[in-house]
N, C-alpha and C positions, 0 to 999 in steps of 0.2 A: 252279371252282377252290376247292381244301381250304383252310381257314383256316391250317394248317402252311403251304400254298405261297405264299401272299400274306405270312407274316411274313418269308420268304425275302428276300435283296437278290434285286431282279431285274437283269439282264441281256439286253442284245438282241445279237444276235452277226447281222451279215449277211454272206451269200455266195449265188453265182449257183450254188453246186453242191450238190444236194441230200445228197450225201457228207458233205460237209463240215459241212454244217448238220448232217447225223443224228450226226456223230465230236463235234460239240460240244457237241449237248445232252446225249450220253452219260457225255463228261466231268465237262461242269459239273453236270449234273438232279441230283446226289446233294447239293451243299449252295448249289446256286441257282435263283432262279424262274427258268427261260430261255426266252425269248421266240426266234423269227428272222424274218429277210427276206430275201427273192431278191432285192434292189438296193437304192438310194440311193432310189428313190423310194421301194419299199412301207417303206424304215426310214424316213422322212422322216413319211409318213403315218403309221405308230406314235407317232412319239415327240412328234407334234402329239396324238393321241390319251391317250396314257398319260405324264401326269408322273411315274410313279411308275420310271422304270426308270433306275439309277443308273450304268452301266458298258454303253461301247458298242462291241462289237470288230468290226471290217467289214474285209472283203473292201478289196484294193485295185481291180483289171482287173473290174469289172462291167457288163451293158448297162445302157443308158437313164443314169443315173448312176452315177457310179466312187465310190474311196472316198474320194479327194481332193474332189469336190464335197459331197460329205456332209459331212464336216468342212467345209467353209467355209458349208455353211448354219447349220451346228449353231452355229461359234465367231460367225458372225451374226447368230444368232437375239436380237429383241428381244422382253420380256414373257414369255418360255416356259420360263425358270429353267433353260436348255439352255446359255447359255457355259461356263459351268465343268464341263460334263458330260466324265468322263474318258471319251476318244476311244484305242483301241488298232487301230493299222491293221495289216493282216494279210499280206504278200506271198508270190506263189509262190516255186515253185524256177526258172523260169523266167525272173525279172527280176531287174534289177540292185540286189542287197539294200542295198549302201552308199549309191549314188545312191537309193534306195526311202526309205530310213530319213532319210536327209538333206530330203531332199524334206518330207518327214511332220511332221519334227519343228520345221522352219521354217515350216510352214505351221498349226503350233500343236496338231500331236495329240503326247498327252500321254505313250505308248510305241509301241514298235513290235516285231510279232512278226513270225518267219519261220512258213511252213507246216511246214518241215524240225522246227523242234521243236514244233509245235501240242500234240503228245500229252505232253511232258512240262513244257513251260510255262504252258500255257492254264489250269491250274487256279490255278500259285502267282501269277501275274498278274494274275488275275481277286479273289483271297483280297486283295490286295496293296491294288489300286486300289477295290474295294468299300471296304474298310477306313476308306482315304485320304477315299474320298466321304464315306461316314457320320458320320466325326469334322469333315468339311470342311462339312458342312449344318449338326450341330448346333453349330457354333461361329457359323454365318453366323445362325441360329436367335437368336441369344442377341448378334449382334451388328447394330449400324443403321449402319455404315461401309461405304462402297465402298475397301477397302484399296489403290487404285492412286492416287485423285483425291480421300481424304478427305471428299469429300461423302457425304449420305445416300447407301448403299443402296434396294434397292424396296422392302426390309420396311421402313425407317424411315419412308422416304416415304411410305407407304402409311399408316403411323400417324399421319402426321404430317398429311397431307393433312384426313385422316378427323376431326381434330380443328378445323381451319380451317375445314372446310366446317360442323362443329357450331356455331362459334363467329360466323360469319357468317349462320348463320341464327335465331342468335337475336338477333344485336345488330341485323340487318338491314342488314349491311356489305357492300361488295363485296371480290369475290375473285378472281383471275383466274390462269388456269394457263397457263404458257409452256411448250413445247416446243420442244428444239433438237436436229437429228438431224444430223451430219461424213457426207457423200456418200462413198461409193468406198470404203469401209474393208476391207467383206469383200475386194474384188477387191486392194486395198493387200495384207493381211492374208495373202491368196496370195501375190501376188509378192513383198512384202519382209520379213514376218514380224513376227512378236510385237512384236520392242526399237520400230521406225517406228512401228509404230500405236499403242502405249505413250503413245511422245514428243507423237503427236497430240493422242491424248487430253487429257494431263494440261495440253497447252499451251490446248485448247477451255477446258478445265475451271477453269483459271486464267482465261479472257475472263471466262467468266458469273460466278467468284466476285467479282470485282470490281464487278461492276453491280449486285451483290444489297444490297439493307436489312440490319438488324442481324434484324427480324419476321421476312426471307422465308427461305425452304428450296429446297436446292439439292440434288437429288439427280441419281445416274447407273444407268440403267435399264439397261443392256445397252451391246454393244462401245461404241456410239459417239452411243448416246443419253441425253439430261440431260431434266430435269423441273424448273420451278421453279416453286411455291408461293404467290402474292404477294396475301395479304392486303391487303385495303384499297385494292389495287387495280385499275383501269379499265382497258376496250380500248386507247384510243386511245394511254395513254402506255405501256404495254405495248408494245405496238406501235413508239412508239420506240426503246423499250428493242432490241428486237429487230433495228430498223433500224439500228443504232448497231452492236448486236452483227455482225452480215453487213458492215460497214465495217471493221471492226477486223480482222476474220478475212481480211476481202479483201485488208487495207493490208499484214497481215503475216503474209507467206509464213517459213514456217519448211523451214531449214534442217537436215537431219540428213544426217550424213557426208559432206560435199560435194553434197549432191544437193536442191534446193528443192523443195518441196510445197507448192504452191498448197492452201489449203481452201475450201472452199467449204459452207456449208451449209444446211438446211431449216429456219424454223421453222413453229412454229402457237402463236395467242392464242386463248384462248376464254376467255368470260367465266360465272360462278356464276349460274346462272338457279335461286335456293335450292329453288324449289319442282320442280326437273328432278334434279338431283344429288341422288341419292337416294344415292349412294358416291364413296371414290375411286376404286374399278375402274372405275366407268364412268364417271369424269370421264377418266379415262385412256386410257377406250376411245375416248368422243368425239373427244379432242385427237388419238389416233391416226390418227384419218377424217380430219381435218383436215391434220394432215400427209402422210397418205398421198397427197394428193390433186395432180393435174400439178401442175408448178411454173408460177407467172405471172411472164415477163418481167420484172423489176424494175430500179432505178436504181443499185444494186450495183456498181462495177467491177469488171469481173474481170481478176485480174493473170497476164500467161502467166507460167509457165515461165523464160524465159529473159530476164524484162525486169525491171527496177529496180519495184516499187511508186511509181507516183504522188505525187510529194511535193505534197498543198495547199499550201505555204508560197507558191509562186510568186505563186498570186492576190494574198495583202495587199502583196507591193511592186509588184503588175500596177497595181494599183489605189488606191495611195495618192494621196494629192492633195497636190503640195507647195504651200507656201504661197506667196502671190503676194511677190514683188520689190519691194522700194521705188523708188517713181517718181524717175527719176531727171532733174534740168532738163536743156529740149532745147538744145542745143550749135549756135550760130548759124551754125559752120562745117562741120556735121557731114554726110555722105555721104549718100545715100540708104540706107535699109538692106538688105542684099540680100537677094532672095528667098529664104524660108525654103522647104528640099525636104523634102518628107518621108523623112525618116530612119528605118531598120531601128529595132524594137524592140530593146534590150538588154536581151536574159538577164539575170536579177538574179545575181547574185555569188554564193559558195560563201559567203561568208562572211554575206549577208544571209538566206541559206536555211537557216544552220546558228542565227542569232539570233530566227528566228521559226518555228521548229521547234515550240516550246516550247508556245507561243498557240496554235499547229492542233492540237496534240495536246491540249491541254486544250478546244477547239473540238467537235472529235471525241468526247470523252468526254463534254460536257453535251448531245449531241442528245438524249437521253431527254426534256429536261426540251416538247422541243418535240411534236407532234402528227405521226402520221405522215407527214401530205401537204406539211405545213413540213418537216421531216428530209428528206424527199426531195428536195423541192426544191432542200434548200442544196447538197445532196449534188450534183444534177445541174449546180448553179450552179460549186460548187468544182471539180467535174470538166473544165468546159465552159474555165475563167479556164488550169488548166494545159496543157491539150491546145491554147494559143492560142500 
């Protein structure tokens, strides 16, 4: 490749028909580097290969992968600077354009073309959304915000990382990196689009800032990935930090439009072994093995669908202890006393579940301060006193 065609934007355009591929690179070759693919898979494999291609227009009806899957790897994708990759799906004359376009565009691709005009829009489209890209990088270039959830971006984090991990090996500090990854989002992301996984997001995003120091750093890596930073700190209370985190997410299902979303998610703690952390890429690569890895069973409730979250309040009036009776003198004429039956538990009150709301919620918030196999515990304990 001529050094002219590498300064070129690139371009990868997929279709199953080799027409179409040759009708496009004839179009665009005069002012783009144009790459193609015969499906979703060989474009999948490119664009793991080449960061360098800015503008991606694919075929919808293809074997082995369509173009709707493609998009949901792409808008999926964590670490490969591929979310924001402008996505233009392509449909015949064949299918239903209104339903096509609709489809496409809830499902987070960025335009939509027909084949009917390929020959006179595929150039100013292509001019359009390169454009869009290039000023859209070097602003992300020059900026360390994730603009939906305010926390770092991966460029910030990445600098920011790089500087902690410096600073703990010379003071001889610990340092420890949390990751936290929201399950289902691509397949959410399909069926209910952009505005719901938005909502998710920024509600995850809001758990973690709250748990974080004034020292640590909070970023967001991809759709529904976070990264946090924490200085100074150890496994173990990491770890509850995390466990705290999976309680809170569990307790509270959010609600958008009428319709409740249970979350559920992954993390992974690792800790600064200074003389192994040679970066933050590969501190980031690590914690990724670690998350990537089966999930274990844990002590977690998980709330369905269609049921109220678990209120702990129940436990402290389960278990209060009132205070004993003043003896009172025995009464010379007085009955025997009649056999005591055992009586039904009562339900504690709306009104004593609505006065100690307050103390579990503040309960819930200080697990961090405990160790994980204590966090678990109480968890399993609080869980055990309401389900009684």
């Amino acid at each position: 490749m001529n050094g002219e065609a590498r300064s070129l934007t690139r371009i990868l355009f997929v279709d199953d028909s080799k027409v179409m591929l040759k009708t496009a690179a004839k179009i665009l070759g005069a002012e783009f580097d144009v790459i193609t693919a015969v499906d979703g898979v060989d474009a999948w494999e490119k664009l793991e290969r080449d960061p360098d291609v800015q503008v991606l227009f694919t075929d919808i009806n293809m074997p082995r992968c369509d173009g709707y899957e493609l998009l949901k790897k792409v808008r999926s994708a964590n670490g490969l600077g591929l979310h924001d990759l402008p996505v233009i799906l392509v449909t015949g004359a064949d299918e239903d354009e209104s339903a096509a376009r609709q489809r496409a565009l809830d499902r987070g691709a960025t335009d939509f073309l027909s084949k009917r005009f390929l020959s006179t829009e595929l150039l100013p489209r292509a001019r359009a959304h390169a454009k869009h890209q290039r000023i859209t990088m070097q602003l992300q270039a020059q900026s360390t915000l994730d603009l939906l959830t305010g926390l770092d971006n991966e460029h910030g984090f990445i600098h920011r990382l790089e500087q902690d991990i410096a600073y703990a090996r010379r003071h001889g500090q610990g340092l420890a990196l949390l990751r936290v990854q929201i399950d289902g989002l691509a397949t959410l992301l399909q069926d209910r689009g952009n505005a719901v996984v938005e909502q998710i997001v920024l509600h995850v995003s809001q758990l973690v800032r709250k748990r974080i120091r004034d020292e640590d750093t909070a970023a967001r890596l991809g759709l529904g990935s976070f990264a946090v930073s924490l200085p100074g700190g150890h496994e173990d209370g990491i770890e509850a930090m995390a466990a705290n985190l999976h309680s809170q997410a569990a307790f509270n299902v959010l609600e958008i439009d009428g319709q409740r979303f249970p979350i559920t998610l992954r993390t992974a703690v690792i800790s600064a072994e200074l003389e192994v952390w040679t970066s933050a890429a590969e501190a980031l690569a690590r914690s990724q093995a670690v998350l990537d890895r089966p999930r274990q069973p844990g002590p977690v409730p998980v709330v369905p669908k269609t049921v109220e979250p678990p209120q702990p309040a129940p436990a402290f009036a389960a278990t209060r202890v009132p205070e004993p009776a003043m003896a009172q003198p025995p009464m010379r004429d007085a009955s025997p006393p009649a056999p005591v039956r055992n009586q039904p538990r009562q339900r504690p009150t709306q009104e004593v579940l609505r006065k100690t709301s307050n103390v579990v919620q503040r309960l819930l918030s200080s697990l961090w301060v405990f160790g994980a196999r204590q966090s678990a515990r109480l968890v399993r304990f609080l869980k055990k006193l309401v389900d009684k």
